[in-house]
N, C-alpha and C positions, 0 to 999 in steps of 0.2 A: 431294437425290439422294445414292445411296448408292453410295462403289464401292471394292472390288471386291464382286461379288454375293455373297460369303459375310462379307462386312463382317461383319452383324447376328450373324454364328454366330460368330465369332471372338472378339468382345468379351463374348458370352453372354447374348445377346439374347433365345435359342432356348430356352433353358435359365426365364427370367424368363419368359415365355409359359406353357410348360408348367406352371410353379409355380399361374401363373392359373387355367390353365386345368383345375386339380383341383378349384378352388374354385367353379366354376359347378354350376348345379341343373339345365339342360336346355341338350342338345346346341344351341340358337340361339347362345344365350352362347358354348359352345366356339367353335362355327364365325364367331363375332364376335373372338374373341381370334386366333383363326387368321388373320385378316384384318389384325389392328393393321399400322399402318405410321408409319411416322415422317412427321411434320407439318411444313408451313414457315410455314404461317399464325399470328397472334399470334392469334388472338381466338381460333381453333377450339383452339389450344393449351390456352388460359389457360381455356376452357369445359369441358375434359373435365378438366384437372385441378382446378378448384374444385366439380365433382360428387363425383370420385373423395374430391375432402378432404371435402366435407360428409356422402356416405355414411359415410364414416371415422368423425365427429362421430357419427353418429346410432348407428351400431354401440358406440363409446367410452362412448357416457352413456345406454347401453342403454334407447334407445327403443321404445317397443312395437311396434315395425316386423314385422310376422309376415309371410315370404315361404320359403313352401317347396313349392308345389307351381307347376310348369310345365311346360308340355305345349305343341307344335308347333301353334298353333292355325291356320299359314298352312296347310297343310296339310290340316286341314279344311277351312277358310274356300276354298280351291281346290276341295276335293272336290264344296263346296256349290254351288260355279258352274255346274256342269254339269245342264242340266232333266236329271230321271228319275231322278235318283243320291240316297242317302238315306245318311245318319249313324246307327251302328250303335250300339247302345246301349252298348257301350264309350267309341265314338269321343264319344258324347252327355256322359257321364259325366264326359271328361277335359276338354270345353268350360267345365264347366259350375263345375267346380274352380278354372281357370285363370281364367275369371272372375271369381271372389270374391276370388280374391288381386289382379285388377286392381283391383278395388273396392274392397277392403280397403285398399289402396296409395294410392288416389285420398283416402278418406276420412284417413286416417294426415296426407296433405299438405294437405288443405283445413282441418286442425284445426289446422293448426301453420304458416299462408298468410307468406311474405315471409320465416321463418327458415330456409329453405331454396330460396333462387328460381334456383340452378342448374338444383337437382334439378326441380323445379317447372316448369322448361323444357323436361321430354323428354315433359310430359303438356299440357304446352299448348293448349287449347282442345278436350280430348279429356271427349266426353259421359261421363256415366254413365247408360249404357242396361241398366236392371235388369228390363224387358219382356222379355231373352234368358231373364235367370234365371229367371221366372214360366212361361215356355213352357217351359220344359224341366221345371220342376218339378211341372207338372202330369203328365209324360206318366211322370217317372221317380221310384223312390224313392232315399232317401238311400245306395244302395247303387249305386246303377246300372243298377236293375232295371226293366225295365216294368209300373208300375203294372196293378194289377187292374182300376180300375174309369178304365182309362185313355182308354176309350168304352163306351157302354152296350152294343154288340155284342160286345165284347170280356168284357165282364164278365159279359153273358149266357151267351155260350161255354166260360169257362172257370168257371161253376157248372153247364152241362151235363156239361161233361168230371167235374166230383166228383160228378157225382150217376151217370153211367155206372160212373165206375170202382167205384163203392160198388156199384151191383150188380153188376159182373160178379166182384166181391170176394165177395159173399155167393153167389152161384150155385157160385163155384168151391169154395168153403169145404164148401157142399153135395157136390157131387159129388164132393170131395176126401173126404170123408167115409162114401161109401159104400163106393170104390175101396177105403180101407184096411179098411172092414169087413172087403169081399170080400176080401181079401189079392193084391189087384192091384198095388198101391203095392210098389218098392222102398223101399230106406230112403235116409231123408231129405223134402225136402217143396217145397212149390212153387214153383217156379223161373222163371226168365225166359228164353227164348229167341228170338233173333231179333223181341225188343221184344215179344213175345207170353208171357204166362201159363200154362206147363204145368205137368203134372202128371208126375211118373217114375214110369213103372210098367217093370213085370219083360218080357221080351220076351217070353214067352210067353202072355202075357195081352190082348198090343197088339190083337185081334181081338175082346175081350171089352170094351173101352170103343170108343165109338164117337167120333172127331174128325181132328185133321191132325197127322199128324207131321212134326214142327219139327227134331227131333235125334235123338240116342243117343248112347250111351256108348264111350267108347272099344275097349273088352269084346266091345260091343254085345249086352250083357245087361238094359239099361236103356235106353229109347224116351220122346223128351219128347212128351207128345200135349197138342195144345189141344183141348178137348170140344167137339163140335158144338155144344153150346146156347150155348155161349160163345161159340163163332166169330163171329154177327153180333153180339154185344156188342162184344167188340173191332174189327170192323172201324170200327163206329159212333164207338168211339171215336177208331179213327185218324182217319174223317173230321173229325172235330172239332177233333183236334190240326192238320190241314192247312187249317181254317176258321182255326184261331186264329193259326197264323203269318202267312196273308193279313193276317190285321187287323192283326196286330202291324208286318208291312210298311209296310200303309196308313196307319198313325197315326204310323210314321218319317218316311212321305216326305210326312207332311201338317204333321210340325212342320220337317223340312229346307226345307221349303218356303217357310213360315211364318220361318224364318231367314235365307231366302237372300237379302233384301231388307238385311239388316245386313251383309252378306259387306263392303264398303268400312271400318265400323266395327270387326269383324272382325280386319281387317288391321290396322287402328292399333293394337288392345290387342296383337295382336302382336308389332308392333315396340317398344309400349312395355317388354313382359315382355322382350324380347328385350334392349334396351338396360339395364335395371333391373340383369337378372341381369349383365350384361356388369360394369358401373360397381361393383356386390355385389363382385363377383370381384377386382375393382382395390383397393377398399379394405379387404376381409381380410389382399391380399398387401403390401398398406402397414402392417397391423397388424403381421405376421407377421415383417414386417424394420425394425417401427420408424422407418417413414418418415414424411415430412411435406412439408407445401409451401413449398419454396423463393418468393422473390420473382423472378417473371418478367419479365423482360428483355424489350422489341423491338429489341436490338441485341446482334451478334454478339460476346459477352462471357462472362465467368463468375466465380466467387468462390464456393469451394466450403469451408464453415466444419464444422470435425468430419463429414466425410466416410467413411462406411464403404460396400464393397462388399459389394450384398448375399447375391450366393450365397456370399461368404467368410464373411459374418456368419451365415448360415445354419448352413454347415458346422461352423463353432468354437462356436456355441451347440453342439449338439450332442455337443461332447466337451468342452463347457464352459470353453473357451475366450474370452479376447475380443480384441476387433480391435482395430488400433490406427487410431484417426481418421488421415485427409487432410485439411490444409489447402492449398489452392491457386487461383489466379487468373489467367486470360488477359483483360489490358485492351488500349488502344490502346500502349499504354507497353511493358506485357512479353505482347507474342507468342507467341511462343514457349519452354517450357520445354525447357530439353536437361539429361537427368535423367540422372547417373553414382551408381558407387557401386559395391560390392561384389556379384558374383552371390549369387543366394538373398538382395537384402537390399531385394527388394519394388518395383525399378524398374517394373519389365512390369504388377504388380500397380496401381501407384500411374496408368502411362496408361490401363490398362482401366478405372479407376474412373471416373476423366475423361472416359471417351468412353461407359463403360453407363449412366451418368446423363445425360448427355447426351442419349443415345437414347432412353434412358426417360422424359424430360422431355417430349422434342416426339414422344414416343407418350400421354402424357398420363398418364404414370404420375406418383404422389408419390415422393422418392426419402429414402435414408436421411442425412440430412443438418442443420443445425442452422436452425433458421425465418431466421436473416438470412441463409444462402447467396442469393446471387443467382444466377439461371441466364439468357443469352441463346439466342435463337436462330439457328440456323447452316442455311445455303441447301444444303452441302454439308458431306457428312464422310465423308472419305476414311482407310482405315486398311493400313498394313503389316504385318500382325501373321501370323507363323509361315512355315512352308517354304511356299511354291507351286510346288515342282518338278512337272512334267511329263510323262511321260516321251509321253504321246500327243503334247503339242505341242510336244516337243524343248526343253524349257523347262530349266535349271540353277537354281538356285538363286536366282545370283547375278542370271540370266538377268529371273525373275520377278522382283528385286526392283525392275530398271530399270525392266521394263515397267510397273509400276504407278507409280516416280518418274516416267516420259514422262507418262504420263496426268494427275498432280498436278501437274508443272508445265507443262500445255496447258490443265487447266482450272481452277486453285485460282482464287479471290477473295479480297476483306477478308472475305467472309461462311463461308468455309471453315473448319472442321476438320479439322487431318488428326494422324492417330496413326501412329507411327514407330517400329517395337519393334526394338532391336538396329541402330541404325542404320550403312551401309556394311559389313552383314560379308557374308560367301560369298565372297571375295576377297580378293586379297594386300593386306593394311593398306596398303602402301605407295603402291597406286593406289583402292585403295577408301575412304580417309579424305578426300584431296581432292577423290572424286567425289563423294564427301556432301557436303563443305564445299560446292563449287559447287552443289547441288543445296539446300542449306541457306539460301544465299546469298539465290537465284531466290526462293523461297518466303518467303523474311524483304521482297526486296522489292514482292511482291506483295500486302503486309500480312495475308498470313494466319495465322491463329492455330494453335496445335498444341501437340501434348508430343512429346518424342519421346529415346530411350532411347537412349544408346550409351556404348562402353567408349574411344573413341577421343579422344585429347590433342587434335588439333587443330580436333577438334569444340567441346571444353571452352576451348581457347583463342579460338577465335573467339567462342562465346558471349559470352565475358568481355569482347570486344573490342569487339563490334558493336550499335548501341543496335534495342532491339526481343527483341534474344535476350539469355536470363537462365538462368545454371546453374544448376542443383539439383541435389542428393544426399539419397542416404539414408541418415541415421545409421548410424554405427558404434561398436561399445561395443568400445574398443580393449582392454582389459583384461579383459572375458569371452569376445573375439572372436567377438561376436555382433550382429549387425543387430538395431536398435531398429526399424524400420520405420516412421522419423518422417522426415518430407520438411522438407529445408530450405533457403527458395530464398535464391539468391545467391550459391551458391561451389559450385567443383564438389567431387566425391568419388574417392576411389582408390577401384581395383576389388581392394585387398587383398589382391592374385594372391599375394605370398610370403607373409604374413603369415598367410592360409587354409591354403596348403600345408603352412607351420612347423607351423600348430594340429594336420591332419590326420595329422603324423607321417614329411611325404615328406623323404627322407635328405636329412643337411646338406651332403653335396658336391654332389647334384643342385641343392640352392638356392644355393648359393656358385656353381656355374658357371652357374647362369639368371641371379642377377645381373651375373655378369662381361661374361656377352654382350648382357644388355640392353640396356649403355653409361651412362653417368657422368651427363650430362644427363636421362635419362629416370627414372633413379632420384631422381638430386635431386628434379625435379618430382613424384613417387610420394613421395616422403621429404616434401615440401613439403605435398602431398594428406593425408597422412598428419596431420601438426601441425595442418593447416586442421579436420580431424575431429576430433581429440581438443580444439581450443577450441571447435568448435562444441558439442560434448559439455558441456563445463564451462559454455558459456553457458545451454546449455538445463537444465542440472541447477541454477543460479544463479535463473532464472528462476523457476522451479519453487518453490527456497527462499524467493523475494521475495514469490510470488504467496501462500504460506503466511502470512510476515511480514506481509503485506497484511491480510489475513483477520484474523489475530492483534490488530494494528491496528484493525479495524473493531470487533471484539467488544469493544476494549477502551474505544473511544468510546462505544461506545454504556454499556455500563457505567457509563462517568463521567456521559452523559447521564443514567439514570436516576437516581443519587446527587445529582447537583444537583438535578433534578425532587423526590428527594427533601427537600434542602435547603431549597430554597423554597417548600415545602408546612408545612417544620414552622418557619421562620424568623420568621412571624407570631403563632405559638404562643409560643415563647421569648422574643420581644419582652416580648410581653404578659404572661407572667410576669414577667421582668426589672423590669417599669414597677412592677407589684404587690408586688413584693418591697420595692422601693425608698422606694415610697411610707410602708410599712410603716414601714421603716426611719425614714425623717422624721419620723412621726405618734410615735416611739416616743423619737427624739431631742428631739424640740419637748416631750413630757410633760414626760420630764428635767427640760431647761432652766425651764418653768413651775415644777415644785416645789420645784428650787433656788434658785430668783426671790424664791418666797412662802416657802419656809425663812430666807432671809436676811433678809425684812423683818421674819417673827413673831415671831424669836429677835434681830433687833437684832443680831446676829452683832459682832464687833469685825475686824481687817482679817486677823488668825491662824485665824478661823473661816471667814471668809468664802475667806479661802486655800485652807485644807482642802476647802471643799467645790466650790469651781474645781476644785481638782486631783482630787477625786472625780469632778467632771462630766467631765472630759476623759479619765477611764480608762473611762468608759462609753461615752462616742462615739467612742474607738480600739475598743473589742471590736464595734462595729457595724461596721467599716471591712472592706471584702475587699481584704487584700493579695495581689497577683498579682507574685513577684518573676519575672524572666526568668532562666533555668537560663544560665550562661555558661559555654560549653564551654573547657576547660584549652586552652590556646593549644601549639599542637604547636612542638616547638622543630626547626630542620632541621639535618640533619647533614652537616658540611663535608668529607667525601670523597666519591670520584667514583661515577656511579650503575654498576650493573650488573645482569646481569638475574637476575632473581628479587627486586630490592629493591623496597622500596614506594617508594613519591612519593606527594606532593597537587599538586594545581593551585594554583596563586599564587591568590589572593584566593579562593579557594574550601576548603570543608572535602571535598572530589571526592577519596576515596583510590583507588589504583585499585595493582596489582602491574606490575614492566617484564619483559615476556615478549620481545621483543628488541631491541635494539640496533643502527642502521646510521645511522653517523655522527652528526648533528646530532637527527635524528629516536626517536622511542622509540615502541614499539608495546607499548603498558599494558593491562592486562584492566582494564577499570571494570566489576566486576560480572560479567553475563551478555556485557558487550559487548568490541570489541577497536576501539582506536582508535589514532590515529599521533600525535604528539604531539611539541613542540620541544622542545629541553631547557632551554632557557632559559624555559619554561611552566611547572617544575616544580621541587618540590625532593623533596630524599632525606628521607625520617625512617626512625627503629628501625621495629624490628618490633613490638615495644611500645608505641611511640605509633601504629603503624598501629591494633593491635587495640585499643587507645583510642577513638582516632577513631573505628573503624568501630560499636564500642559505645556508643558515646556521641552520636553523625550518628544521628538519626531519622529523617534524609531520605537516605539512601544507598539504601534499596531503592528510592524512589519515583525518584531522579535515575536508577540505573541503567535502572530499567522506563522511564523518558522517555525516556533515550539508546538502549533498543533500540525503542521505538517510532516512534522519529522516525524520520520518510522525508525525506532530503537533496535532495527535487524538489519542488519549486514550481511549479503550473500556474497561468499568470494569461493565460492567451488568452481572449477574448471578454469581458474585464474593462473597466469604465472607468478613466480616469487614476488618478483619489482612489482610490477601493477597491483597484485595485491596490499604491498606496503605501502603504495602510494593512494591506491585506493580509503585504507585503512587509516593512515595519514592524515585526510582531508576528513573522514569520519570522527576521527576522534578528536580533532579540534571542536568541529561543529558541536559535539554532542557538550563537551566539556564547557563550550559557549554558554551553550543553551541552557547547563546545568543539571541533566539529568543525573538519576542516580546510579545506572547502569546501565547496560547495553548487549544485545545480545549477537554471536557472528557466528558465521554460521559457512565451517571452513572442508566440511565431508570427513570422510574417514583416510579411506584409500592407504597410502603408503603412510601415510602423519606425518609428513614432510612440509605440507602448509601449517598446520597444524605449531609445528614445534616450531617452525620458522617466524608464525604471528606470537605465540608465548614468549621469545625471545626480546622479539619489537617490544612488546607492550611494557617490558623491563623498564626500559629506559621512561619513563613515564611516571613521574614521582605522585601522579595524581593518582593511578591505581590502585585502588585498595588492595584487593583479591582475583582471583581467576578461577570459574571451576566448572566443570562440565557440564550439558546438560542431564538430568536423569537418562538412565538407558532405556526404559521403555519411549522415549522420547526422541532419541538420537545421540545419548552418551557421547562418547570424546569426539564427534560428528560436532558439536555445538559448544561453545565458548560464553559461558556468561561474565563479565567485566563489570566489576565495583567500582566505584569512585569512591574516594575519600570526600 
């Protein structure tokens, strides 16, 4: 149920029809879309919108679907009910068209059985009777014309009618030909009158040819005469044209006839074409705004992922604009949103989207939105939106906006939506902010869902207050003084009022004396609102940066992946050289030793010869040896004055150079590379600036620690993990991070039984390098989340 009765126009309900409704092929379709209505049913919901998505599909991956001609066939098929009445070879024509695209349609889905079984559902057990199209094709040609030899009397008659009009063609040719002898004829030549063949002769001649005068000339110098000998030609012939349209009557009302027994089959291809074009029409206007099918809900809920509204998205395509997505959700938990923020910064915009998808859903529309949005269904949806003054029914404003709050809270339910634009204005703040609150109240305990928009404080403070209702604003880009039009639930927004004004130029004692009298406390709270926006600002642009870092992260694993894939592709290859080389090497040291063996026995050597050639043999099996010395980097020496910023440092037990960018107290905030980290000072010592550029020349592994330290992500997910794997998991994490030297770390182990939980507290015992452990805050994920200190 819908109310108030312009609900559907207000949200631009009217406006999404119409768009449809350009896209249909035959006025059924229009007057099918003119018809839509919003649904409460789950099964008729979730049936028109997985037709709508699979036409989409078939349109998408350009299936041979050919549908373009329709024609009214109920309308015939009614005409044909009536004994004596006969279909006109027009009306014959547009049958017969309208059938083959049934047929065409039928065969399309019988070739492609179960990949489409929505769609499949609106033809259901419907014949293919092609006995229509044989009867008509006999009678008509592919023009629409009736066939010549469409009965043998028919075919007879009209070879009488060419073999007449041939004579009275050469008779008049004749007698035309004497007439100009004689200089009877005016000029020019023979004409038609009154469906009759004359001749123009001069007026004063009209006495000297003998027949019927048909005309004359405007002049009346010129007489059109039909000749007596021709006169019974042509009547013969007219009889004959009045023979042939008999028949041609006869042979309509003998095939209407003939089809009047299919008039109930008739009506089903009807409705088929009729439904076809309709569900055509939904899923062009799905293509057209890039929509799709959400996951439908049988309960009064939502969750709406990258969200754009589509006559908005329409309009800014068009000047090439784009929209900025909505995220947002009504569950059992948050009810209601109460949406503040600066005017023009997209409040009004962000409840229409909520409630036209809405509507568009349980009308069985796809909507513009990301495949995991979930959509439920709502019993009611009630909307506030724009002035309802009156003046026939004495109505105010303010007047209309009660009247339609009396009505929401006599009828809302848990199964309600109601939309609320600007809520409690048309009256003094001062009694119209509590009348909303109490009216705010009613409807939060009646657990129904909603959004609902206003500029008023104790609206925003109740929200904040009350469980079920949840603030939202909409960004504010405090520094371009421009609305981002990014929705963000959980705190409310200022509406900007001086800060708009300052931007637009309005004089500084006017803004000095509007604050004076706003009062001390309302500004603080606007000054408060204020701060709330510029960190929500920094979070979302933080996010942003992470979600990059992320990405960054990802491309760079996978990279390592492949180089190890590489590694162990060529690791069996270098083996197996190593083994051959080595071999070599033996085969070539054993020769040696053999010839020096049998040198010293054949020559008898004495113990000076036998020396020398020891010590031969041993400089031949050094020059086979691979010495591999290890490079030992110069040991940096550290310098005994106090740190400051701009000097360098290393890490104690590490060759980690990194510059001190600043200074606050015990702590130091160093560039290591790309990265910035916080660091103890007892972690560190001072060197030159000479041993820094040493080190950093000489550390092969400086760019690869740095690239680790901006890679690493300081959060640890081990929810859904067993005990071991988690510990080992955790294991390899807390090395690395202790490596890399951050100052904490955050893990992130669920609630559930706290069996992970106390089992990771445990481990971390053993770990002399932990400072501290403690939970995250509970608006946050409380003992769900584990922060870890380092000493």
């Amino acid at each position: 149920m819908l109310y108030p009765e312009n609900c559907l126009e207000r949200l631009g309900f009217n406006e999404i029809k119409q768009l449809i409704h350009q896209h249909c092929l035959s006025p059924m379709g229009q007057q099918m879309v003119g018809k839509m209505q919003v649904m409460t049913k789950f099964d008729q919901i979730n049936k028109f919108l997985r037709q709508t998505y699979e036409f989409k599909s078939i349109l998408q991956n350009q299936e041979p679907l050919q549908i373009s001609t329709f024609f009214d066939i109920k309308t015939l098929a009614e005409k044909i009910r009536v004994e004596g009445t006969y279909l006109v070879e027009e009306e014959l024509h547009q049958m017969y068209a309208s059938l083959q695209t049934v047929f065409s349609v039928l065969r399309f889905f019988d070739e492609r059985k179960e990949i489409y079984p929505n769609l499949e559902a609106l033809f259901e057990h419907l014949p293919v009777e092609k006995n229509i199209l044989k009867k008509i094709e006999a009678v008509l040609d592919p023009k629409g014309k009736i066939k010549p030899n469409a009965s043998p009397l028919l075919q007879q008659i009209i070879g009488d009618i060419a073999k007449g009009e041939q004579d009275v063609r050469k008779r008049m040719d004749s007698i035309y030909k004497q007439a100009v002898a004689s200089n009877w004829v005016a000029d020019g030549s023979l004409t038609i009158r009154d469906g009759r063949m004359c001749i123009p002769v001069l007026a004063e001649n009209k006495r000297k040819l003998r027949g019927f005068v048909h005309d004359e000339s405007a002049s009346g110098q010129t007489v059109y005469i039909e000749p007596e000998e021709v006169f019974a030609l042509n009547n013969k012939l007219r009889d004959l044209e009045f023979d042939k349209r008999r028949e041609v009557i006869r042979i309509l009302i003998a095939l209407t006839n003939d089809l009047r027994p299919y008039t109930p089959l008739l009506l089903s291809y009807h409705g088929f074409l009729t439904k076809l074009d309709f569900v055509r029409a939904k899923a062009l206007f799905a293509i057209d705004v890039q929509a799709d099918m959400p996951v439908l809900l049988n309960e009064p809920k939502t969750k709406l992922v990258n969200a754009t509204h589509p006559l908005l998205y329409l309009s800014f395509k068009e000047d090439g604009k784009t929209v900025v997505p909505l995220n947002a959700h009504l569950n059992e938990n948050l009810r209601i949103l109460v949406v503040s923020g600066p005017n023009a910064g997209g409040k009004s915009v962000c409840m229409k989207t909520v409630g036209l998808l809405q509507v568009m859903v349980q009308s069985g529309l796809l909507i513009p939105v990301h495949e995991s949005s979930e959509v439920g269904v709502f019993d009611q949806i009630f909307a506030d939106i724009g002035d309802d003054q009156s003046i026939e029914s004495d109505l105010s404003t303010y007047s209309a906006h009660l009247t339609k709050m009396r009505y929401f809270v006599a009828h809302a339910t848990p199964k309600s939506l109601v939309l609320i634009d600007e809520f409690g204005t048309g009256t003094d703040p001062q009694f119209g902010g509590p009348m909303a609150e109490a009216v705010l109240e009613v409807l939060n305990n009646k657990k129904v869902r909603g959004v609902i928009t206003t500029h008023y404080s104790n609206l925003k403070l109740f929200a904040g207050n009350t469980p079920g209702l949840e603030n939202a604003s909409m960004l504010f880009d405090n520094d371009r003084m421009k609305p981002m039009y990014v929705l963000e639930i959980g705190k409310p927004g200022s509406s900007y009022a001086f800060e708009i004004a300052q931007n637009i130029g309005l004089q500084k004692e006017v803004l000095e004396l509007a604050r004076a009298k706003t009062g001390t406390n309302q500004n603080r709270i606007d000054s408060l609102l204020v701060d709330l926006e510029r960190e929500k600002k920094q979070i979302h642009d933080t996010k942003v940066h992470l979600a990059n870092q992320q990405n960054k992260v990802k491309n760079l694993v996978a990279e390592n992946e492949k180089l190890k894939l590489f590694l162990d592709e060529n690791k069996k290859v270098l083996i197996k050289e190593a083994k051959l080389e080595a071999q070599n090497i033996i085969k070539n040291a054993n020769k040696l030793v053999e010839n020096t063996i049998a040198e010293i026995k054949e020559t008898k050597a004495d113990k000076t010869v036998a020396k020398e050639l020891r010590q031969n043999l041993q400089k031949q099996l050094v020059q086979h040896q691979v010495k591999e010395e290890p490079v030992k980097a110069e040991p940096v020496k550290p310098v005994n004055t106090p740190i400051e910023v701009g000097d360098w440092v290393q890490l104690n037990n590490s060759e980690t150079t990194g510059q001190v960018l600043e200074i606050n107290r015990d702590n130091l905030v160093v560039a290591l590379g790309d990265l910035r980290s916080v660091l103890k000072k007892n972690r560190v010592q001072k060197i030159s600036n000479k041993q820094a550029k040493k080190a950093v020349q000489s550390n092969s592994y400086t760019g690869s620690i740095s690239e680790a330290i901006s890679s690493f992500n300081a959060e640890l997910d081990l929810r859904g993990q067993r005990g071991d794997d988690a510990l080992y998991e955790l294991e390899k994490y807390l090395d690395k991070s202790l490596m890399l030297g951050f100052p904490f770390i955050k893990i992130i182990h669920g609630k559930g039984d706290g069996i992970l939980r106390k089992l990771i507290r445990e481990y971390l015992k053993k770990y002399s390098q932990v400072n501290r452990v403690e939970d995250e805050h509970a608006d946050r994920g409380g003992d769900g989340i584990s922060y870890v200190y380092f000493n």
